[in-house]
C-alpha positions in Angstrom: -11.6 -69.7 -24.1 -13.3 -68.3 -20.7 -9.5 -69.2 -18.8 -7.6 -66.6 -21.2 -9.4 -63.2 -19.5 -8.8 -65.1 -16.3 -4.9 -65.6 -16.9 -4.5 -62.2 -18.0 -6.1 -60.6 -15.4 -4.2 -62.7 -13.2 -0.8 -61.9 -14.4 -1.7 -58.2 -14.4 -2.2 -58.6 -10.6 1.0 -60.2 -10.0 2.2 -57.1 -11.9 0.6 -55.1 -10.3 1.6 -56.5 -6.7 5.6 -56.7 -8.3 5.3 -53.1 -8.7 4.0 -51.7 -5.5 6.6 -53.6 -3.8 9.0 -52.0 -6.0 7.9 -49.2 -4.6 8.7 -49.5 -0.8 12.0 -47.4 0.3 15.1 -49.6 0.8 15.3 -51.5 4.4 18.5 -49.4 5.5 16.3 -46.1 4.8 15.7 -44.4 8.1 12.0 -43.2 8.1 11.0 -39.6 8.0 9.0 -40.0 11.4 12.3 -40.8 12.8 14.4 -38.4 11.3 11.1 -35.3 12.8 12.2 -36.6 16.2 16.1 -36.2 15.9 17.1 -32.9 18.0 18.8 -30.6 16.1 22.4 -29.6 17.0 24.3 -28.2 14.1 22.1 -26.2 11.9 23.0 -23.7 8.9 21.2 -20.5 8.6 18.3 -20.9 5.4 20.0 -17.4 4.7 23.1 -17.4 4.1 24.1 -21.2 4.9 26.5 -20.3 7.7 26.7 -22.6 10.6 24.9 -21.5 13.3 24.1 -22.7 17.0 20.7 -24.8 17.7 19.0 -21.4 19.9 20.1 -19.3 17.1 18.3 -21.6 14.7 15.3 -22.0 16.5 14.7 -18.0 17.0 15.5 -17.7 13.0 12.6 -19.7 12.5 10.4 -18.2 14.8 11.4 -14.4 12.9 11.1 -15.8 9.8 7.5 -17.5 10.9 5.9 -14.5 12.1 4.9 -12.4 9.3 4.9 -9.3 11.6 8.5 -8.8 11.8 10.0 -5.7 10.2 12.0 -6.9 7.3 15.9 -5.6 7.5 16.5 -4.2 4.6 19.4 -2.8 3.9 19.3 1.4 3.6 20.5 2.1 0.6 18.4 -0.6 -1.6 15.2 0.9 1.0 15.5 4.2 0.0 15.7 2.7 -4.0 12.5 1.2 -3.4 11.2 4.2 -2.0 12.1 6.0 -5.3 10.8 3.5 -7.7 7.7 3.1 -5.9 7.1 7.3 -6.2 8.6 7.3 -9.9 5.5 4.5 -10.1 3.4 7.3 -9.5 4.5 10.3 -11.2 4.4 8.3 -14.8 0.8 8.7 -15.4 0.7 12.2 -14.6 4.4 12.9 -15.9 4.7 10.8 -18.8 7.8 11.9 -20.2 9.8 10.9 -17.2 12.6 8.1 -18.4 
């Protein structure tokens, strides 16, 4: 009776090992750490998707990186935000506005 626990834990080893090398990416995978070091030549803008060159890419980033730089906005929808930000604060104090 004591070799049954033993054969079952065994076999759920085996599993266990069957399963992690399930796991494993397949051989003709090429590994991320590779694929970080590839230089970049052909990139599309995160945007709009157009193609653009690997300078432009890189300053793209760096803008979009740097949480100081002025958002471009176009006028129109600026000045809506403006309004909707002032109607914000006239409805307490002028209820009856739609």
């Amino acid at each position: 009776m004591p070799r049954l626990p033993m054969l079952l834990i065994g076999s759920g080893m085996i599993a266990i090992l069957d399963s992690v090398a399930l796991a494993l990416p397949p051989p003709d995978e090429i590994p991320e750490e590779i694929l970080r070091t590839e230089v970049i030549t052909e990139a599309r803008s995160p945007i709009d998707g157009k193609p653009i060159s690997a300078a432009d890419y890189a300053a793209l980033q760096a803008r979009l990186r740097d949480p100081n730089t002025e958002v471009i906005v176009n006028s129109d929808i600026a000045s809506l935000i403006q309004l909707l930000q002032f109607r914000r604060v006239l409805r307490p104090i002028l209820p009856f506005l739609p």
